[in-house]
C-alpha positions as CSV (number, residue, x, y, z in Angstrom):
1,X,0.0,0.0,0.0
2,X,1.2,3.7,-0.4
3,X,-0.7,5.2,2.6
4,X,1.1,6.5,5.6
5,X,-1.8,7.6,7.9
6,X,-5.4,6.9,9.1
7,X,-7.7,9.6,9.6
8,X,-11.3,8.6,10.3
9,X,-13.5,11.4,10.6
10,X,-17.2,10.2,10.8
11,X,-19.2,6.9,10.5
12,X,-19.4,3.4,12.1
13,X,-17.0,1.1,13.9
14,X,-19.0,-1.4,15.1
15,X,-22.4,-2.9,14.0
16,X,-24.5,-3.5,17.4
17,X,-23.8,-0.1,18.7
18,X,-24.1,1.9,16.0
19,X,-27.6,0.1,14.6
20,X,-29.2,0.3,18.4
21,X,-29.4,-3.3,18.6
22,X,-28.5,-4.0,22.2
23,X,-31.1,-6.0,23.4
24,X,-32.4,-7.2,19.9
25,X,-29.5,-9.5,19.1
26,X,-31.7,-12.1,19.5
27,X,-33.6,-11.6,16.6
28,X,-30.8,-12.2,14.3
29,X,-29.6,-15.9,12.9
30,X,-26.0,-16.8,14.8
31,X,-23.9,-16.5,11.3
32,X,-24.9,-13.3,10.8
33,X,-23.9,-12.2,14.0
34,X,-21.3,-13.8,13.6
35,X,-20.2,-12.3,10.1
36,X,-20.4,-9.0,12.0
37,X,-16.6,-9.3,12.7
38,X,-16.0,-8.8,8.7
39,X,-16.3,-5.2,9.4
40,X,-16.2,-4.2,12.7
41,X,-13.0,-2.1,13.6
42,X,-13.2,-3.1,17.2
43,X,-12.3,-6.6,16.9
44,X,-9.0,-5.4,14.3
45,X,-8.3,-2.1,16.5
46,X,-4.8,-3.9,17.0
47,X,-3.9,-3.6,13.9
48,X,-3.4,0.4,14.1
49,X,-0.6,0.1,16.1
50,X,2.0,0.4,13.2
51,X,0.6,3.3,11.2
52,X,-0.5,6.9,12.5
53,X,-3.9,7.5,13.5
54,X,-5.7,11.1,13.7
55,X,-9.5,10.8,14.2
56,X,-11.8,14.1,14.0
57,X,-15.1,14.6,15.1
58,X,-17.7,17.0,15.4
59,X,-18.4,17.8,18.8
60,X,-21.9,17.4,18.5
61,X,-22.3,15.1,16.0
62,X,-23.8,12.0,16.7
63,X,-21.3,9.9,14.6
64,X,-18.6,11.3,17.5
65,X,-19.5,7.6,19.7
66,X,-17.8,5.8,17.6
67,X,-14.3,7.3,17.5
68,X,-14.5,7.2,21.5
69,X,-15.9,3.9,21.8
70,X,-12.5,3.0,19.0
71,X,-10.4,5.1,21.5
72,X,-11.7,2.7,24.3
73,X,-10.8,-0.4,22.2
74,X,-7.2,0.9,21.5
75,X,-6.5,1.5,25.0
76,X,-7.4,-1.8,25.8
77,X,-4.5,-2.8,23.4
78,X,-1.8,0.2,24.9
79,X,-2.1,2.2,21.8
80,X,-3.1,5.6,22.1
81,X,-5.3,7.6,19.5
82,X,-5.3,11.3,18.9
83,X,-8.5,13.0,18.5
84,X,-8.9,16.3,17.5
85,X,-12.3,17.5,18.2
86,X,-14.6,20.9,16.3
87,X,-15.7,22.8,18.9
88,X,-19.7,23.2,18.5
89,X,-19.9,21.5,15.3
90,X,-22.0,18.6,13.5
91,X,-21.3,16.3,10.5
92,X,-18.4,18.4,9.1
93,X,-14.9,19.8,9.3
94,X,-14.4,22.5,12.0
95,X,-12.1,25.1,10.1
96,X,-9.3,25.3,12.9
97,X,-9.7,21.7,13.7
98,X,-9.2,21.1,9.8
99,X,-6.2,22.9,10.0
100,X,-4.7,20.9,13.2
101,X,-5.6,17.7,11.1
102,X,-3.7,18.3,8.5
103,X,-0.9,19.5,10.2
104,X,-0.6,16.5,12.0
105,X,-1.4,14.2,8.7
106,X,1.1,15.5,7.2
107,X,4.1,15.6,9.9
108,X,3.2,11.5,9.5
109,X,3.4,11.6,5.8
110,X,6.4,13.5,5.8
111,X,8.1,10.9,8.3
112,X,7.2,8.5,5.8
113,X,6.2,4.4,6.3
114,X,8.0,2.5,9.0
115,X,8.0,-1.0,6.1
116,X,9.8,-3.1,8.4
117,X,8.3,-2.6,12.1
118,X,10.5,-4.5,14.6
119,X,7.1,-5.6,16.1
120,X,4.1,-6.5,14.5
121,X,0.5,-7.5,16.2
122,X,-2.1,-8.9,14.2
123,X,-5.4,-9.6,14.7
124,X,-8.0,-11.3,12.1
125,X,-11.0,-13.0,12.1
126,X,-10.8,-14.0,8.5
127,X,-8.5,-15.1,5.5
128,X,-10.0,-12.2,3.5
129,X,-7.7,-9.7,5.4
130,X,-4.8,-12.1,6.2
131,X,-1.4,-9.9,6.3
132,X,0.8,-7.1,8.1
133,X,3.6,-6.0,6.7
134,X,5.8,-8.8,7.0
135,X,3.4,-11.1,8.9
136,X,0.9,-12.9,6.5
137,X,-1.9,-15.7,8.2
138,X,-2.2,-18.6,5.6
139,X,-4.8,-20.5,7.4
140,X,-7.2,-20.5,10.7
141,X,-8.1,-23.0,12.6
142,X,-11.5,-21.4,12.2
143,X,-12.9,-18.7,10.8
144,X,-15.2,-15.9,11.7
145,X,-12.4,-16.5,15.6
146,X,-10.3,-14.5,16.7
147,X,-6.6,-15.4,14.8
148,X,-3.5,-13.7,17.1
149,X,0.1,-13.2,15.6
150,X,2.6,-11.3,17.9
151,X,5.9,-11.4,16.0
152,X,9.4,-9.7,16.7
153,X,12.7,-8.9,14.9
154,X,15.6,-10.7,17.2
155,X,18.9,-10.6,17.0
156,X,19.0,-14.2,16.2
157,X,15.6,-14.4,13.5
158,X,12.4,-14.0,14.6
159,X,10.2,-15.0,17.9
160,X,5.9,-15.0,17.4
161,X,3.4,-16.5,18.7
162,X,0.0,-17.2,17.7
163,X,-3.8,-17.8,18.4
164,X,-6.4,-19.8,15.7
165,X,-3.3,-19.4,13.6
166,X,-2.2,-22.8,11.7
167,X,-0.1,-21.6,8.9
168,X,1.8,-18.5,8.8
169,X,4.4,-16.9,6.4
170,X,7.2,-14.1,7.4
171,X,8.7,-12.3,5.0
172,X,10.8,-9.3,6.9
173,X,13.8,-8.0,4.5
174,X,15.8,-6.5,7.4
175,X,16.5,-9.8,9.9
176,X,20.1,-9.3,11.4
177,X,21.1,-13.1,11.3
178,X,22.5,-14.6,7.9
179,X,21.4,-17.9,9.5
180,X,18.1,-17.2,11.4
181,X,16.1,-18.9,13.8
182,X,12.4,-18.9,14.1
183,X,11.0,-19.2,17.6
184,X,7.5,-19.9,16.8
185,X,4.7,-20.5,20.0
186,X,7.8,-21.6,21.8
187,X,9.3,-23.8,19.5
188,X,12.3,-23.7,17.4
189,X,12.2,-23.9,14.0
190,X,14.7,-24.3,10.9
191,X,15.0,-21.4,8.5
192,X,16.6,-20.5,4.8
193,X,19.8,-18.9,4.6
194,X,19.9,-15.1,4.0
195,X,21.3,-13.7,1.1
196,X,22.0,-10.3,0.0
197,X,19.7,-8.7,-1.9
198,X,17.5,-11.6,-2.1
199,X,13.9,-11.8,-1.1
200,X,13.8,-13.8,2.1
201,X,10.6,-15.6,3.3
202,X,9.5,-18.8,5.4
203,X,6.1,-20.3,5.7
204,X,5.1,-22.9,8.4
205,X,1.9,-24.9,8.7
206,X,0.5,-26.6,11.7
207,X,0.3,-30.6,11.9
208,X,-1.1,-32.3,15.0
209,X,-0.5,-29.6,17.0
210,X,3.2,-29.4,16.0
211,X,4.8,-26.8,13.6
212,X,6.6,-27.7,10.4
213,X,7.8,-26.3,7.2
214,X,4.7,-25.6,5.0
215,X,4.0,-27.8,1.9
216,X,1.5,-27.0,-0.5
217,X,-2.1,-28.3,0.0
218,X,-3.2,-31.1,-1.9
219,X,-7.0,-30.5,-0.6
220,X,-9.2,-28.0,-1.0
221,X,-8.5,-25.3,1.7
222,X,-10.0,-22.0,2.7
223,X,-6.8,-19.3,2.1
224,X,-7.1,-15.8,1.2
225,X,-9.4,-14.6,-1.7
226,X,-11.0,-18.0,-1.4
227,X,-12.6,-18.6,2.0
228,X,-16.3,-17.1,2.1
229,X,-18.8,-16.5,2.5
230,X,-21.1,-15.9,-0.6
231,X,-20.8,-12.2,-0.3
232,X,-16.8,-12.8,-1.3
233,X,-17.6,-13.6,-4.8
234,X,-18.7,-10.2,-5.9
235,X,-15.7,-8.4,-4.6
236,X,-14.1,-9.4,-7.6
237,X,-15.0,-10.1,-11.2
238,X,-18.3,-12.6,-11.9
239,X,-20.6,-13.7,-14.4
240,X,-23.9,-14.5,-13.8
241,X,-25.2,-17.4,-15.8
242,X,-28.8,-17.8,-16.4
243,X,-30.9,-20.9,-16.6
244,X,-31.6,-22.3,-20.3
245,X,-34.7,-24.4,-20.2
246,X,-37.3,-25.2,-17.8
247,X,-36.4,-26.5,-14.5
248,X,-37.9,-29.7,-12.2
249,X,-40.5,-27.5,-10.4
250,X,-42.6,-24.6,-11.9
251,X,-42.4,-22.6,-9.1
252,X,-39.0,-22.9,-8.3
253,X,-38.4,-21.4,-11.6
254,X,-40.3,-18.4,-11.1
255,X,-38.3,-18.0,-7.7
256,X,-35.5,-18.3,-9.9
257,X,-36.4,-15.7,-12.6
258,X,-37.7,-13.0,-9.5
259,X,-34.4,-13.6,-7.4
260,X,-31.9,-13.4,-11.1
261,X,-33.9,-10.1,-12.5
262,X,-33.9,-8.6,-8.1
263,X,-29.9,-9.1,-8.5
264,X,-29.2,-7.8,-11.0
265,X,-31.9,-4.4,-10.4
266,X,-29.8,-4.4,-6.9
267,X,-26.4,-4.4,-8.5
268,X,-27.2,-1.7,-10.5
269,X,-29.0,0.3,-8.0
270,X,-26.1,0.3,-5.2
271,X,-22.9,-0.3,-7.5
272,X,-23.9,1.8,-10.7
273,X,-22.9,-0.7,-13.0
274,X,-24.6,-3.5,-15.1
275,X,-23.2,-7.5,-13.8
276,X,-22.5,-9.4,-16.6
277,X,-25.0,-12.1,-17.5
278,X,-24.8,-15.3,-20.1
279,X,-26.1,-18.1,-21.2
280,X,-24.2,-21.4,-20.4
281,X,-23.6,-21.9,-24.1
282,X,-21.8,-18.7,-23.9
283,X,-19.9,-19.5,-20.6
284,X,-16.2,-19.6,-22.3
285,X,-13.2,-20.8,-21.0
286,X,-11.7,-17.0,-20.2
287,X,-15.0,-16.5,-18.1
288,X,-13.9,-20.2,-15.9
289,X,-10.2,-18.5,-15.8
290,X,-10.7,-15.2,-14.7
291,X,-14.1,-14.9,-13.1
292,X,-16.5,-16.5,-10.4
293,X,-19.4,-18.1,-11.6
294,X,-22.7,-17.4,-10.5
295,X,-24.9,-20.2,-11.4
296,X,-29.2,-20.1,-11.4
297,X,-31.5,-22.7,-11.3
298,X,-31.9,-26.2,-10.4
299,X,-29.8,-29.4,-12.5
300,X,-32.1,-29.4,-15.2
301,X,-32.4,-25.9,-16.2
302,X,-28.8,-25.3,-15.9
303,X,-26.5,-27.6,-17.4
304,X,-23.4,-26.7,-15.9
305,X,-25.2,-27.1,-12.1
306,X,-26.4,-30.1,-13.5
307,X,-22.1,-30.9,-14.4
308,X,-20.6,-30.0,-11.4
309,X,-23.3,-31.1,-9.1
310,X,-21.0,-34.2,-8.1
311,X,-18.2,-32.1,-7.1
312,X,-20.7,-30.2,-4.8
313,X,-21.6,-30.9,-1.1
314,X,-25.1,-31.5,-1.8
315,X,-27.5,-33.6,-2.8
316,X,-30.2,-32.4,-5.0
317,X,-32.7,-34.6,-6.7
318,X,-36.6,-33.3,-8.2
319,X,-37.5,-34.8,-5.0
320,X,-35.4,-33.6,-2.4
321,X,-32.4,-31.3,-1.8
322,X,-30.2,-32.8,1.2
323,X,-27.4,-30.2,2.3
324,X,-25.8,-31.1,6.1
325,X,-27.7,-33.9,6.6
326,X,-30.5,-32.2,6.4
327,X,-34.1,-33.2,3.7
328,X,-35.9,-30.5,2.2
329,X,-38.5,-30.9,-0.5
330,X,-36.8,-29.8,-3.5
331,X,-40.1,-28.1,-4.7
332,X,-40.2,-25.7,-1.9
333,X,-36.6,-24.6,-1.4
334,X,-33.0,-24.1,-3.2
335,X,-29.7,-23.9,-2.1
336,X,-27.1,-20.9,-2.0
337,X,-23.6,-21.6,-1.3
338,X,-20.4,-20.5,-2.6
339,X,-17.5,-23.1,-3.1
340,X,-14.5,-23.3,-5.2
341,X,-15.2,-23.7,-8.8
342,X,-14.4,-27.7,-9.9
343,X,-13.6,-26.5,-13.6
344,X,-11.0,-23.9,-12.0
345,X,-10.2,-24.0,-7.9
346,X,-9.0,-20.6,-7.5
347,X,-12.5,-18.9,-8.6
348,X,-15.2,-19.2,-7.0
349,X,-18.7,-21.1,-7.6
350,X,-22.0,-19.8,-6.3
351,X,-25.3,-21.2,-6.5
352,X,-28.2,-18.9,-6.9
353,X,-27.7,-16.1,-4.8
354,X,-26.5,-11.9,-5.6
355,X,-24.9,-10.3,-2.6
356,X,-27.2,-10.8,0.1
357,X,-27.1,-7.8,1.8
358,X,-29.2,-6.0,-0.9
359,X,-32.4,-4.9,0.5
360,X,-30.7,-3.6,3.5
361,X,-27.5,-1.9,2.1
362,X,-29.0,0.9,0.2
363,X,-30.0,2.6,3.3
364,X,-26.7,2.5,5.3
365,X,-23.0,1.0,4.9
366,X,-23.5,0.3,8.4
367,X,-26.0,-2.5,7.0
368,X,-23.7,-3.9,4.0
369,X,-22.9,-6.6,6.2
370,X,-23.4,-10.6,4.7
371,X,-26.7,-12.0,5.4
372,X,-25.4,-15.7,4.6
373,X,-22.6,-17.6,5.3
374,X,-21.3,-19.7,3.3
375,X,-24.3,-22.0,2.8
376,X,-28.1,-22.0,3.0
377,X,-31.1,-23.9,1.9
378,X,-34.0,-20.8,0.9
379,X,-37.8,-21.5,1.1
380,X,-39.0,-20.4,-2.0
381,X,-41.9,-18.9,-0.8
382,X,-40.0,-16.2,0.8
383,X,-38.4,-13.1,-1.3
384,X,-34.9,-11.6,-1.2
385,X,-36.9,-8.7,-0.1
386,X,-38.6,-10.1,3.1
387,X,-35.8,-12.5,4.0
388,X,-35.3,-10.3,6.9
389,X,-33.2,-11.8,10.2
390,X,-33.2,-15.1,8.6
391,X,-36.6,-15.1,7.6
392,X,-36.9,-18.1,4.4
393,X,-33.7,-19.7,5.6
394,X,-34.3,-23.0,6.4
395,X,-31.1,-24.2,7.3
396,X,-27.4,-22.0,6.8
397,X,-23.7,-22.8,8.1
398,X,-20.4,-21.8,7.5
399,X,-17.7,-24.8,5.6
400,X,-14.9,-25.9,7.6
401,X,-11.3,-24.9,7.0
402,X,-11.1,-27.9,4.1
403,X,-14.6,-26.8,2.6
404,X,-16.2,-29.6,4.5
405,X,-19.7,-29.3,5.8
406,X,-19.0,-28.5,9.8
């Protein structure tokens, strides 16, 4: 990145708070609760600690709570935050305070990026945002917890330590050792030589309980870019691909049609562009290399569910539609999910669903949070639209850490 300074001057940090839902929490489904940590600052405040931080805020404007409640949650760590403040203003920039903002932005700017911190403290909750500075998280034990890496320069290598950490890479390009040593959760690891002017990097996976030197993963595994939930496919390029014939049930297909023609109005509406939508005649192999694929329908009005339907965790049948152990008529619901695409592993497959925050986004970012996990079966009687606090979900879950049903 080519920033040198954070400076927050209005909206949310947290979810619960900032929505007034304190003593409402349970009206919402446990994954989305739980898919509150994609966003909320509090549970990464941590991860200020090695950049500089000026926060403004009007005085009286409401949106002040949440740079005090974030001050609160960096004391709790031993950083400290400064907070300029406009006297007797609302939702806007103070002119003095303005002026002591920028004078302080730029005194960090003109000191420049520290790229090599001696310390680093990272906290994540997901793959999605997996890496600081020279600290990179390869893989949780599970997702959507708490995952802890304290790591320090030494005069000998490096000494960390984790939490809901099982493979981690460090990549430093200042270690003092031409032979280091990695102390890793207390135990003592072999490292590559350094050489001058060489890239240097080590990565180390967790195996019954025990680090070793990492190998690549011969199994599917969640890892950054590719570990959920369905909201993750459209922060990148996709294709939505349309049924072709008539499906197993009639009014599955209009559910179908409604919830296609609702995404693609929503996409529009909140992103100002137009998704991309085929046929799967059209579906070409570029489209399978470089995009996800965003598949509608059932098996027979979609050939290409109907072809990787195998390689999916599911079992879907005109009669029934078993996901997690679980029977549900197959006239009467359909799954959503996102897994990794069996014609191409590093893209993305989704089944029947837009971003699912849709009818609740447009109002507030505070509310462009994921309303599914990874997985759901949907009653088709229910809408997009009313599918409020897990309203129409029948049954939803989150994959494990090999994109096994948990």
């Amino acid at each position: 990145s080519s920033w040198a300074a954070v400076n927050p001057g209005a909206g949310f940090a947290e979810t619960e708070i900032y929505q007034k839902l304190t003593g409402q929490l349970d009206q919402f489904p446990w994954y989305e609760k739980k898919l509150w940590r994609l966003y909320d600052a509090f549970d990464y405040a941590i991860n200020l600690e090695n950049t500089g931080l000026v926060a403004y805020s009007g005085e009286v404007d409401k949106q002040k709570e949440a740079a005090d409640l974030m001050e609160t949650a960096l004391k709790s760590h031993g950083i400290g935050m400064t907070h300029i403040i406009g006297p007797k203003t609302g939702h806007k920039y103070e002119p003095g305070a303005r002026d002591q903002v920028e004078e302080l932005v730029d005194r960090i700017v003109g000191r420049g990026r520290n790229l090599i911190p001696k310390q680093v403290r990272f906290a994540t909750y997901t793959l999605k945002y997996n890496r600081m500075h020279w600290v990179t998280v390869d893989a949780l034990a599970q997702h959507w917890e708490r995952g802890v890496v304290n790591a320090e320069l030494t005069s000998t290598g490096i000494k960390a330590n984790t939490r809901n950490v099982t493979a981690v890479t460090f990549s430093p390009m200042n270690l003092r050792a031409s032979r280091p040593q990695v102390e890793l959760d207390g135990q003592i690891l072999s490292a590559p030589r350094v050489y001058q002017l060489a890239d240097w990097s080590v990565s180390y996976r967790k195996v019954d309980g025990k680090w070793e030197a990492a190998k690549p993963a011969d199994a599917l595994v969640k890892k950054h870019d590719l570990q959920g939930p369905i909201d993750d496919a459209f922060m990148n390029s996709f294709v939505m691909v349309e049924p072709s014939a008539a499906g197993w049930h009639r009014h599955l297909d209009e559910w179908v049609k409604n919830e296609l023609a609702d995404g693609l109005f929503q996409w529009r509406r909140q992103f100002r562009g137009n998704a991309r939508v085929k046929s799967v005649a059209d579906v070409n192999a570029a489209d399978i290399e470089n995009s996800n694929l965003v598949l509608w329908g059932d098996p027979q009005s979609n050939p290409l569910i109907e072809r990787l339907l195998p390689f999916l965790p599911i079992d879907w049948t005109p009669k029934s539609l078993t996901m997690a152990g679980q029977k549900h008529e197959a006239s009467k619901s359909a799954p959503a999910l996102i897994y990794p695409n069996p014609l191409n592993p590093k893209k993305y497959l989704v089944l029947n669903s837009g971003f699912s925050f849709a009818h609740f986004g447009a109002m507030s970012n505070s509310r462009q949070t994921p309303k599914l996990p990874d997985w759901a079966v949907l009653d088709i009687g229910v809408s997009a639209a009313d599918r409020k606090q897990g309203k129409g979900v029948l049954a939803a879950g989150f994959f494990d850490e090999n994109w096994l049903v948990q």
